[in-house]
N, C-alpha and C positions, 0 to 999 in steps of 0.2 A: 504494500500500500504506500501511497504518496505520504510524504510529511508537507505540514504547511509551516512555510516561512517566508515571513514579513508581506503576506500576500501572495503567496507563488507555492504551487502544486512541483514537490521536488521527487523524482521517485528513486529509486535504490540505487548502488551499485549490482549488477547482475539481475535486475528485474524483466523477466523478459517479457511480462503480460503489462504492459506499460498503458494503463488509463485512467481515469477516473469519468463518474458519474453524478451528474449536474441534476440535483432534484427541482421541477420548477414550481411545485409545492401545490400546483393546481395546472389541470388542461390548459394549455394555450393553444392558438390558432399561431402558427409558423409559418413562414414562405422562403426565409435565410436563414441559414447556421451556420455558425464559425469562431473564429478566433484568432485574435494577436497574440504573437508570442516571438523571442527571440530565435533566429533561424541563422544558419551557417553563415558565415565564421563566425558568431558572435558567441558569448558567453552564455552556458549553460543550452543551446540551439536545441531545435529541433531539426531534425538531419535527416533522418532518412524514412521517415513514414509519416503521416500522419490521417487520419481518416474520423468521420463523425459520423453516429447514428443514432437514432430516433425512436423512441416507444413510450408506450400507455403503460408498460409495465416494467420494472429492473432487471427483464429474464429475458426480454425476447424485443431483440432490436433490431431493425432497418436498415442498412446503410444506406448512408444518404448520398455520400461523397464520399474519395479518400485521394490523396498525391503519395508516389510511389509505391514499394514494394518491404515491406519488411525485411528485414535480414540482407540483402542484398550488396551493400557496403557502397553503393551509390548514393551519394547526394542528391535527394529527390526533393527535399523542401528548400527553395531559394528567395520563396517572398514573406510579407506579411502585412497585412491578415490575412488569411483564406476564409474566403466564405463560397456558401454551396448553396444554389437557389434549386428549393424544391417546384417542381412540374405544376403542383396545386398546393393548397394551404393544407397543413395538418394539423389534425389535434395531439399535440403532445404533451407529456409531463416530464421523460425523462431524455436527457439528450447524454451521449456518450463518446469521450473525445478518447481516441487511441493514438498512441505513439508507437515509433520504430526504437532504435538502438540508438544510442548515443553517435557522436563523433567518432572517428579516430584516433583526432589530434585531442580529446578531453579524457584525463585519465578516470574520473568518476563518470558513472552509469547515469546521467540525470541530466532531464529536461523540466522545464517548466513553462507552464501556463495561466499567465494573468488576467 
């Protein structure tokens, strides 16, 4: 699991199930999801995956979007923010933000999302 600090979702060295889950405490109507976050070369980046999905429940999610490929060791996140426009509005509650592996060049395992 992520620890929070000073604002920012930090997650392990060696976590390879890299997420967290966004409760929006009630149904909302959606048509964008996304997120700012620091991306290659910068500190703490997100580097090589990142993907978002959607559901009514914490068990059974949507993807909505994703940039790259997990595991891959490409550099697949180069901008920020990414956002993802759904086809029609949803009703949602839970939105779920995935990450890939850190860098190369950063010796801890950890990205964040503010």
């Amino acid at each position: 699991l992520p620890t929070v600090e000073k604002g920012r979702f930090i997650f392990g060295n060696g976590d390879a199930d890299q997420y967290i889950i966004v409760d929006l405490g009630t149904t909302r109507s959606i048509d964008r999801v996304g997120a700012s976050f620091s991306y290659y070369p910068y500190d703490r980046e997100v580097w090589d995956y990142f993907g978002v999905s959607i559901a009514n429940n914490p068990t059974s999610f949507s993807l909505v979007g994703s940039v790259g490929t997990k595991g891959d060791g490409i550099v697949d996140v180069t901008t920020s923010p990414i956002y993802f426009d759904l086809l029609t509005p949803a009703e949602v509650r839970y939105i779920k933000y995935e990450f890939g592996r850190y860098s190369f060049d950063w010796v801890w395992n950890m990205q964040d999302i503010e």
